[in-house]
N, C-alpha and C positions, 0 to 999 in steps of 0.2 A: 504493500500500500504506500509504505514514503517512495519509493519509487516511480510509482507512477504516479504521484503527484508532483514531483518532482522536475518528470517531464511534463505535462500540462503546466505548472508554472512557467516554465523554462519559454514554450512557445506563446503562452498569454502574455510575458514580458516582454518577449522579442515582437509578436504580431499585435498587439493591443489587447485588449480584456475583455475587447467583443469576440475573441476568436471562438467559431465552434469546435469544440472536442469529438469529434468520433472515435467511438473507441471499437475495436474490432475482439468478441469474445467469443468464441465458438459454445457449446454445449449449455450446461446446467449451471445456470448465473445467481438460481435465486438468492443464496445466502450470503452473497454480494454485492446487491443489488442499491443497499442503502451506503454500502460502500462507495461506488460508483458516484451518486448524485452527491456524498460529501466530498468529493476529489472534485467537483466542477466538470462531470463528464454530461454534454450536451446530449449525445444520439448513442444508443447503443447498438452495436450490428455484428452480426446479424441474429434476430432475435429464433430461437429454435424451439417451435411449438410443441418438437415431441420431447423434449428434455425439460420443460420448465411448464408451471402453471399459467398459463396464460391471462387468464382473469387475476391472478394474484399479483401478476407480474407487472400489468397494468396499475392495478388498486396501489402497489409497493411506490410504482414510477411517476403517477398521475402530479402531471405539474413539475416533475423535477426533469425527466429525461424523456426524448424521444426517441417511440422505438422501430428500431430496422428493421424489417425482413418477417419473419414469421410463416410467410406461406410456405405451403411443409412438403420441398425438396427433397422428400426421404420416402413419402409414398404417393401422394396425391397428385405431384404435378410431375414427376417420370411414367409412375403405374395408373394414373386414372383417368378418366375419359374428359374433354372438355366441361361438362356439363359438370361434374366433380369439383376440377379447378376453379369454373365459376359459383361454385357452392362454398367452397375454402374460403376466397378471395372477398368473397360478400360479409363472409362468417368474420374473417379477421379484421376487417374494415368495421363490422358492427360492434365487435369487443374492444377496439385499439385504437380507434379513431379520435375520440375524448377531446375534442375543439383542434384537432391537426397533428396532436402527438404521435402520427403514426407516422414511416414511411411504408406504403405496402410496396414490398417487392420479395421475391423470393429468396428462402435459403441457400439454396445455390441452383444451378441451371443445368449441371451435369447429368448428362443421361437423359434432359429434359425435351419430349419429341417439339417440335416445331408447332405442331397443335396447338398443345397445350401452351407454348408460351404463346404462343397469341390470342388462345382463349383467357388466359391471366390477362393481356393487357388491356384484351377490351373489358373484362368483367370491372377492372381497373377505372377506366372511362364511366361504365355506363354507372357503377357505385357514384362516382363522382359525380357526374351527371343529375342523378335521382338527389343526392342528400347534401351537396357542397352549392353546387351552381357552376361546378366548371367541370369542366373535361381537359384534360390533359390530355399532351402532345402526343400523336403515335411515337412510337421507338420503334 
């Protein structure tokens, strides 16, 4: 922990104190997580749905951190059918959303068919669409 706050000072005093912090944590974060938001960590990524409580992880972060990724890389968007991926992507945006603390993008994309990521990125739009008032850019 003084380590990595250590580095996050280091760039907050070279880049200004608006700088944001992403921090990159792979697996099971929870019992870390108040860790995180006391070190000045802006975005955590990427968030991973099947290792962590989602709902809790949210309730833990609400207001302090925004969170990355979550849509689940491990079965849903390599092994599931479009219609799956746009049930995920709806599901994590309705749990994680909290006035923008979310970014929805995926765990990772390896393995991930061509379908399915372009089923994510519209399910992506048309969430946005329905409950924000914007749509985001194609990718």
């Amino acid at each position: 922990k003084p380590r990595i706050k250590r580095v996050i000072d280091f760039y907050r005093a070279r880049l200004g104190p608006g700088t944001v912090v992403s921090f990159h944590s792979c697996g099971h974060v929870m019992p870390i997580l108040e860790d995180f938001a006391e070190l000045g960590v802006d975005i955590l990524h990427p968030v991973q749905s099947r290792a962590n409580d989602m709902k809790e992880l949210r309730r833990i972060t609400s207001g302090t951190i925004t969170l990355a990724g979550g849509i689940d890389g491990q079965q849903v968007l390599p092994h599931g059918t479009p219609g799956d991926v746009r049930r995920e992507v709806f599901g994590k945006l309705d749990l994680l959303w909290e006035g923008g603390g979310y970014l929805p993008m995926p765990e990772k994309t390896l393995g991930v068919p061509q379908e399915n990521i372009d089923a994510m990125n519209q399910a992506i739009r048309d969430w946005s669409a329905r409950n924000v008032g914007m749509v985001p850019e194609e990718t």
